[in-house]
C-alpha positions as CSV (number, residue, x, y, z in Angstrom):
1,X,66.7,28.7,155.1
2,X,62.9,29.7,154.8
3,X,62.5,28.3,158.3
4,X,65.0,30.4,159.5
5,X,63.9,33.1,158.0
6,X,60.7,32.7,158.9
7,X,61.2,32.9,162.4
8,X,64.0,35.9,162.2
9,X,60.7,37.8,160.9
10,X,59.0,37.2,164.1
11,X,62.1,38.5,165.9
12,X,64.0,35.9,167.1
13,X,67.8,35.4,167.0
14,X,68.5,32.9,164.8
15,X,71.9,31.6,163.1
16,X,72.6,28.5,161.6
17,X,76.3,26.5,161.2
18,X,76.7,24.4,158.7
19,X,79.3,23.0,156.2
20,X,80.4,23.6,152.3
21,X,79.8,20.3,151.6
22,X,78.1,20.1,148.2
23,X,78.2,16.5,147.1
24,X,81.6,15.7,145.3
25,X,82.7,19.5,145.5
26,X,82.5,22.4,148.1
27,X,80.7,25.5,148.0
28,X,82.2,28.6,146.8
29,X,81.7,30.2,150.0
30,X,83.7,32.4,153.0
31,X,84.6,30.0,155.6
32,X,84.0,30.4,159.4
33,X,82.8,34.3,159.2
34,X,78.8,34.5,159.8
35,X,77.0,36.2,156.7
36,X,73.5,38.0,157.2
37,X,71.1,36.3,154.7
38,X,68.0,37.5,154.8
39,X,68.3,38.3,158.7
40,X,69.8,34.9,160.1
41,X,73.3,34.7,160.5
42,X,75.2,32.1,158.2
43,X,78.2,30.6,158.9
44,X,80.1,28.0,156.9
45,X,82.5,25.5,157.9
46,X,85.1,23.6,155.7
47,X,84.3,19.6,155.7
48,X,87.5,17.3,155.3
49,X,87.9,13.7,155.3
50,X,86.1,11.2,155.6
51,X,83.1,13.0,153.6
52,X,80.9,10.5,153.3
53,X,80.2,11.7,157.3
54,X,79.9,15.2,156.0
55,X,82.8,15.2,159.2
56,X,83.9,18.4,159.9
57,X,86.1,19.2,163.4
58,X,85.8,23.4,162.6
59,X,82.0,23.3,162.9
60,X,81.9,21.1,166.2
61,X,84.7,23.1,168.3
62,X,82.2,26.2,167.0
63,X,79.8,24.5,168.2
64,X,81.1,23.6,171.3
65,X,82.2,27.0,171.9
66,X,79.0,29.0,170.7
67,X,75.9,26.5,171.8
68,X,75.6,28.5,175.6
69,X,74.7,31.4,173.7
70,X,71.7,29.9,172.6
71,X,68.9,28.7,174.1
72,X,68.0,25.5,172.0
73,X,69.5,23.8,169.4
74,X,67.6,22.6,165.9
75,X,69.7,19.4,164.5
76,X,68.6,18.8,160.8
77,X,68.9,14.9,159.1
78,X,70.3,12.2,160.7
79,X,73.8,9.7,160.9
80,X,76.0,12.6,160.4
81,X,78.9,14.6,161.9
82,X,76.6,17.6,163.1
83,X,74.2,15.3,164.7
84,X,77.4,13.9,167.3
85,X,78.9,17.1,167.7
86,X,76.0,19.0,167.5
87,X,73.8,16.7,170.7
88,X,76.9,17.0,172.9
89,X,77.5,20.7,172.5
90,X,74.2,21.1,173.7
91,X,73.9,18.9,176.6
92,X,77.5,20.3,177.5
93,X,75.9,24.2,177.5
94,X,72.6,23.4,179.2
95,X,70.0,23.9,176.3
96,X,67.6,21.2,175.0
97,X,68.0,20.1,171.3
98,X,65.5,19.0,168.7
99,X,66.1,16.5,166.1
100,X,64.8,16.7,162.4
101,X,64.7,13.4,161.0
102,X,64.2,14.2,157.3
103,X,62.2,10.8,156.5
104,X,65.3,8.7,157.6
105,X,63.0,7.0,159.8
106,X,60.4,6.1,157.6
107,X,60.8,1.9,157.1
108,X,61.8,2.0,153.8
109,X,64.4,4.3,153.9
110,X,65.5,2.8,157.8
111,X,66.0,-0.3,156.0
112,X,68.6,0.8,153.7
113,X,72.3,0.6,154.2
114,X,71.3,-1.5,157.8
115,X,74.3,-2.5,158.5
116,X,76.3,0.8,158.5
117,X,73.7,2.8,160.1
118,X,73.6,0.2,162.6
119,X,76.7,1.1,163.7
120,X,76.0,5.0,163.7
121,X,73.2,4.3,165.8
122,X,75.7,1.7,168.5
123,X,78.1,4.8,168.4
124,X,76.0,8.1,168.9
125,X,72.6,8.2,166.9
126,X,70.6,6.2,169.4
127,X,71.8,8.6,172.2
128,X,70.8,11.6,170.4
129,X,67.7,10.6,169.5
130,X,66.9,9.5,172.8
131,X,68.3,12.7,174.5
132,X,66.5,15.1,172.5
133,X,64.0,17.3,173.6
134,X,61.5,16.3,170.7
135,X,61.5,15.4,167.0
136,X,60.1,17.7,164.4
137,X,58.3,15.5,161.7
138,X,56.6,17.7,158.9
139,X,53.7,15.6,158.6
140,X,51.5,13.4,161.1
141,X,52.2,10.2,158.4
142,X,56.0,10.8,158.7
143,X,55.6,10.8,163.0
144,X,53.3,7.4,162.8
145,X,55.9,5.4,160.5
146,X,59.1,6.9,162.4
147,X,57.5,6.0,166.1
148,X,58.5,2.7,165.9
149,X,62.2,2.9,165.7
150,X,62.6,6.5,167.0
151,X,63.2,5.8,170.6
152,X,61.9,9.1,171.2
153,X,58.2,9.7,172.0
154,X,57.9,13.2,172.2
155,X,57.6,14.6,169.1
156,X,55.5,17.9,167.3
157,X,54.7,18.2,163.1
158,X,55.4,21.3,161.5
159,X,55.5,21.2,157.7
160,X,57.6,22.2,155.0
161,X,57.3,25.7,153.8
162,X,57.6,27.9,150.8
163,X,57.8,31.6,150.3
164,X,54.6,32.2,148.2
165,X,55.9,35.0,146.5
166,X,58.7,33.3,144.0
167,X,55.2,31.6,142.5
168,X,53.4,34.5,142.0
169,X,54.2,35.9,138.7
170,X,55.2,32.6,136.6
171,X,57.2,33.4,133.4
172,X,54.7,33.2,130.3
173,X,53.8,30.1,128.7
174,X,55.7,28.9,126.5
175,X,59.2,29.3,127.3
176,X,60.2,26.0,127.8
177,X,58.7,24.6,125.1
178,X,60.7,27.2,123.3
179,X,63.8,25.7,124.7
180,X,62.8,22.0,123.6
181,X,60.8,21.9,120.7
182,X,60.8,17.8,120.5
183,X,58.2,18.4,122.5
184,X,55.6,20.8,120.5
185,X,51.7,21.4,121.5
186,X,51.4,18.1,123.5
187,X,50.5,18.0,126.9
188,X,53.7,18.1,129.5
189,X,53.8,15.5,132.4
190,X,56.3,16.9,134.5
191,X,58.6,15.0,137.1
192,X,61.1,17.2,138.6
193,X,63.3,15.7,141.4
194,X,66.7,14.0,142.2
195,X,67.1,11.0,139.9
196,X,67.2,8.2,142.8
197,X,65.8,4.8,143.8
198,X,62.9,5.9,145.9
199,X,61.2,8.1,143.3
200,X,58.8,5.6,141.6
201,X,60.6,6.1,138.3
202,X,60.6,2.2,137.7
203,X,56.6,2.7,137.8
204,X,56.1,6.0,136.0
205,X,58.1,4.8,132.9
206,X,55.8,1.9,132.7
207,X,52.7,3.9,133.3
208,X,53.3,6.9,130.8
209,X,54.0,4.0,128.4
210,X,50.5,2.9,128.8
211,X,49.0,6.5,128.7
212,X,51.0,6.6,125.3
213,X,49.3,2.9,124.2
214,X,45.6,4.2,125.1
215,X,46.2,7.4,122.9
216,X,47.3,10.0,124.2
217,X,49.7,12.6,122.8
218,X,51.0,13.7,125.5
219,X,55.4,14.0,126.6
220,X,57.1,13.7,129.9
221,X,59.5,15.5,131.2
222,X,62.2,14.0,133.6
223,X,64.0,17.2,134.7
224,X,66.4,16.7,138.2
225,X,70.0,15.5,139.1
226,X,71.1,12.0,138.1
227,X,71.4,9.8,141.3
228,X,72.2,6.8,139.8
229,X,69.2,6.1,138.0
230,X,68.9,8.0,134.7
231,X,70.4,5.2,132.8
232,X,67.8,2.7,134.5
233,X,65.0,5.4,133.3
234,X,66.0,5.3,130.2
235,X,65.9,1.3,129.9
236,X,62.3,1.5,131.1
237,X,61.5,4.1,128.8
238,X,62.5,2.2,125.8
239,X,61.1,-1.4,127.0
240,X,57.7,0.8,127.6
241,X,58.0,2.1,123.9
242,X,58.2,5.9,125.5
243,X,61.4,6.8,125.4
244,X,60.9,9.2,122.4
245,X,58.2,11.1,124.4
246,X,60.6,12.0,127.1
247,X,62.7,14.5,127.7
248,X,65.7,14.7,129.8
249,X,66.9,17.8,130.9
250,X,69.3,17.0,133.7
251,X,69.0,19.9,136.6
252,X,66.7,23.3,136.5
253,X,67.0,26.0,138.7
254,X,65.5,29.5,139.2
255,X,63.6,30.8,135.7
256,X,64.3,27.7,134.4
257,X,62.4,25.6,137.1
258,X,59.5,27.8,136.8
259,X,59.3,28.0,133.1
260,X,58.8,24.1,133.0
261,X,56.1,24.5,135.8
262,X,54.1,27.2,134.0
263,X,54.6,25.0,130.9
264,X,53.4,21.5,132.5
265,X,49.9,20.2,132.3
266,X,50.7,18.1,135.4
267,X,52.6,16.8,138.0
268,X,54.3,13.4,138.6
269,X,56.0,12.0,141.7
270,X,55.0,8.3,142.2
271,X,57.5,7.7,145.1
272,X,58.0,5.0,147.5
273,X,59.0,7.1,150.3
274,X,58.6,10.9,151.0
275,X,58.6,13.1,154.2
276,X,56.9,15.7,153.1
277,X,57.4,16.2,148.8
278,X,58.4,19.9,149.0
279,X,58.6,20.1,145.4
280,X,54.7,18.8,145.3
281,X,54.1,22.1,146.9
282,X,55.9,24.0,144.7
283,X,53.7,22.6,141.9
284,X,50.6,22.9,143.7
285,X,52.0,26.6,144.0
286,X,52.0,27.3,140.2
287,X,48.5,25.7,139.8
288,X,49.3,22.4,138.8
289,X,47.1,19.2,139.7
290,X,49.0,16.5,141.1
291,X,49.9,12.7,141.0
292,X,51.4,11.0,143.9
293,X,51.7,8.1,145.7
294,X,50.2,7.1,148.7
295,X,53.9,7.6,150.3
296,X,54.3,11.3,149.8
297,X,53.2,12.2,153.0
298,X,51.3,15.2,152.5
299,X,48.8,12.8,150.3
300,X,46.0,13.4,152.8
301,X,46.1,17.0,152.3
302,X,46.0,16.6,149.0
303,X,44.1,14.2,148.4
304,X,41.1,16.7,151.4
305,X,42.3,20.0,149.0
306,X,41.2,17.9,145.7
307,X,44.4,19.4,144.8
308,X,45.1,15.8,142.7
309,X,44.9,12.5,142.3
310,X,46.9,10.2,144.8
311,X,46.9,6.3,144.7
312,X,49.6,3.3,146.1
313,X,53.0,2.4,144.5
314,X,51.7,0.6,141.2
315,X,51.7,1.2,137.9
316,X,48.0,1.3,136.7
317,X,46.5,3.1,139.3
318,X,49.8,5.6,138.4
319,X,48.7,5.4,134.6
320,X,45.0,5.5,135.5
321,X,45.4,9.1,137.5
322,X,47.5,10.5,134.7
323,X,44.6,9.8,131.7
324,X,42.0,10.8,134.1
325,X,43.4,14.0,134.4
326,X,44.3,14.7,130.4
327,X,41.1,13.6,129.7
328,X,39.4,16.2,132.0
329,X,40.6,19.7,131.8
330,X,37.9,21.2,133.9
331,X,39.3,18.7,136.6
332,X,42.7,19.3,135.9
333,X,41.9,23.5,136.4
334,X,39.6,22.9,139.2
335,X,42.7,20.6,141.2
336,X,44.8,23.6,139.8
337,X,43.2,26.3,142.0
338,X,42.6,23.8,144.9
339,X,46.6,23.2,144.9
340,X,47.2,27.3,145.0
341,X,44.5,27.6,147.7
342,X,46.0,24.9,150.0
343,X,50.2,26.3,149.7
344,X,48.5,29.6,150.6
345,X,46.8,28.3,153.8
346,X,49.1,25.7,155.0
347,X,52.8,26.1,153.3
348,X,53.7,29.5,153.0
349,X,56.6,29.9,156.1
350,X,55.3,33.0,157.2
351,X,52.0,31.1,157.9
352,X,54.0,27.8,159.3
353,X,56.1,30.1,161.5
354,X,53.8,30.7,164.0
355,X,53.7,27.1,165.3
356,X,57.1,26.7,164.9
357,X,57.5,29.1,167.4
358,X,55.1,27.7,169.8
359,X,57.0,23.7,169.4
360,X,60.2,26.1,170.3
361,X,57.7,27.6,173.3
362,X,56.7,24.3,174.2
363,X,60.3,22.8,174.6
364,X,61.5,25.5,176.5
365,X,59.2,25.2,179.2
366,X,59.2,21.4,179.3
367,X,55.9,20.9,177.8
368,X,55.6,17.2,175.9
369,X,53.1,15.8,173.0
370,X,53.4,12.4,172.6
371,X,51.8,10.7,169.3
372,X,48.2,9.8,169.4
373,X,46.9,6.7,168.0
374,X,45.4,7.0,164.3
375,X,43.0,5.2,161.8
376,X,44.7,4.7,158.4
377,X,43.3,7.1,156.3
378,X,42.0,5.5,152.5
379,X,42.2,7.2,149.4
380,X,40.8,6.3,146.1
């Protein structure tokens, strides 16, 4: 929605169809009748069965009916309904399409579930990724590990964005401490995500046991949806002698998020596999230093910004980042300000949309970028 946004604000005609799926329920929203939000027109479609294909006929017979009005077409994730029916409505009305691949293509995320995305790619995904005018990847790391299975070489990165101004005035400290007081004065490592496999929670359980075993008073906060994995968390917890020291708090949203942001002396996301890691930004937003993996694609950025601290999949070098930081405020405050300096320069939208608009440019007129060969880039 900030991407569409984004561009509306530069004048552009910009509408976006999608469904009401919302996991195991629908959203509470008017069906098939577009709705101004924030200058780009909305309009929702009811999904049916099967839903684990997000399937939904209403939205592709719109699609089909509406993509000539347009004069491209941006396709968002991959091995779903819209993807088919979206990639046929547009070579059917003339207009190039881009695809968005959302990290599906990254190795350890195309490895999963083989077998039935093997058949999604025999029956349509293959075609539509080879068709397409481009890919949009939101880093340069996400376009090197997709560009072997993407059968598509043209590509362009434009990040992830936010809009700046939700982070400006962060509610006072406090707050959530207020709301869970088994947490007092101590130091809050935040993780706040989805509760699911590729998150690194099987190493940050371990590793904020062993900050705990070196001395430090210090609580973690697990705050996100349950994805399967809370239960497992909490099993790791307790073998690592932590799970007293952590908090669960299931999902935040809105005041809520930003009151355990302004609260946090840190934060976590150890994860095996990341596109971008919006919600890094949104901590580097409220001033936060952060820890992350080496598979968070925007590490490099980070990692230039001193905006953290960013090291491989393992659970020392995890542990070793988090006491580094406790143990140095003046670093922690310095990778603070770094963090709010690089959202402001590279991740607001209103800063991204610019080149956004020159990939949409580029595509219209025919013109290619193909990936350029890269050095791996180290870290410490």
């Amino acid at each position: 929605m900030g991407m569409a946004r984004a561009m509306a604000r530069r004048g552009h005609e910009v509408a976006i169809y999608t469904t009401n799926f919302n996991g195991a329920d629908d959203l509470d929203v008017p069906l098939g009748v577009p709705m101004d939000s924030g200058g780009v027109a909305v309009t929702y479609f009811p999904v049916h069965a099967p839903r684990f294909w997000e399937t939904c006929f209403p939205l592709g017979r719109a699609l089909r009916a509406d993509a000539g009005k347009f004069d491209l077409m941006h396709l968002h994730s991959l091995y779903m309904y819209h993807d088919r029916a979206g990639a046929a409505a547009a070579r059917s009305a003339g207009i190039p399409y881009i695809v968005r691949p959302n990290g599906t293509l990254d190795p350890y995320i195309f490895r999963r579930r083989r077998i039935r995305k093997a058949i999604f790619e025999w029956w349509f995904q293959n075609r539509v990724l080879e068709q397409a005018a481009a890919l949009h990847y939101t880093t340069a790391d996400e376009w090197r590990l997709a560009a072997p299975v993407a059968r598509n070489p043209y590509g362009f990165v434009v990040p992830n964005g936010l809009d700046t101004d939700e982070f400006a005035d962060l509610p006072a400290k406090g707050a959530f401490r207020a709301q869970h007081p088994e947490i007092g004065d101590r130091p809050i490592i935040l993780f706040l995500g989805r509760l699911n496999f590729k998150k690194g929670l099987d190493l940050l359980a371990p590793a904020f046991g062993q900050v705990l075993a070196a001395g430090h008073d210090a609580h973690l906060v697990i705050a996100g949806p349950d994805d399967d994995m809370a239960d497992k968390t909490r099993g790791w917890l307790s073998a690592a002698g932590a799970l007293d020291r952590t908090t669960f708090t299931g999902m935040i949203t809105g005041g809520e998020k930003l009151s355990a942001l302004a609260d946090a002396a840190m934060f976590v996301l150890p994860s095996y596999s990341e596109n971008f890691g919006i919600v890094v930004a949104e901590a580097m937003a409220c001033g936060l230093p952060v820890v992350i993996s080496d598979a968070v694609n925007i590490w490099p950025e980070v990692q230039a910004a001193a905006a953290g601290l960013v090291g491989p999949c393992d659970i020392e070098k995890t542990a070793l980042n988090i006491t580094q930081i406790l143990e140095n405020p003046g670093l922690a405050a310095d990778m603070g300000a770094n963090g709010v300096r690089l959202v402001r320069e590279r991740y607001s939208w209103d800063g991204i949309a610019p080149t956004l608009e020159k990939a949409y440019e580029d595509v219209l007129a025919g013109r290619h970028s193909e990936l350029k060969p890269s050095h791996d880039r180290g870290h410490d």
